[in-house]
C-alpha angles and dihedrals in degrees: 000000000000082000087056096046087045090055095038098046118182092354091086140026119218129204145157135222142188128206099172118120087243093040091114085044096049098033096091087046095054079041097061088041112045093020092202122206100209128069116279130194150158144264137159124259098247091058091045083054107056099032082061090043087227121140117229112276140100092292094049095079164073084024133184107218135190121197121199128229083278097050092250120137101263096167132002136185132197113218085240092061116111087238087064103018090067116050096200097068089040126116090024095085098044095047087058086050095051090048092050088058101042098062 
């Protein structure tokens, strides 16, 4: 992700965050690891949920989002979606996502 707001500059605006009940407790962890260069923070379940309109269950999340200009879902992944679940197509489909919006 940090690669992606590197080679779209100001056109997106990147940022993680977690929902899990030890997100504040694993957030400096995924911070030495992934050393993101874009803002993460953190919201309840419930409120991920219902921002993504998802109910609860093993597609719901984790889940990559893009948000248009509006701040509308304009595209969305599961974890579990070829795109993510296999590391060598990704980030190819978000890129051509990204590239869709930013025209």
């Amino acid at each position: 992700m940090s690669r992606l707001q590197a080679d779209f500059g100001d056109r997106v605006r990147i940022l993680a965050v977690g929902y899990t009940e030890d997100a504040p407790a694993r957030i400096g962890m995924f911070m030495q690891v992934v050393k993101p260069t874009y803002p993460v923070g953190i919201i309840s379940r419930a409120d991920a949920l219902k921002f993504l309109n998802v109910s609860d269950g093993p597609q719901a999340m984790p889940r990559l989002l893009l948000l248009d200009k509006t701040g509308k879902p304009a595209a969305s992944w599961s974890w579990n979606d070829p795109p993510l679940r296999d590391i060598g197509m990704f980030p190819a489909p978000v890129r051509q996502a990204l590239e869709k919006l930013t025209k």
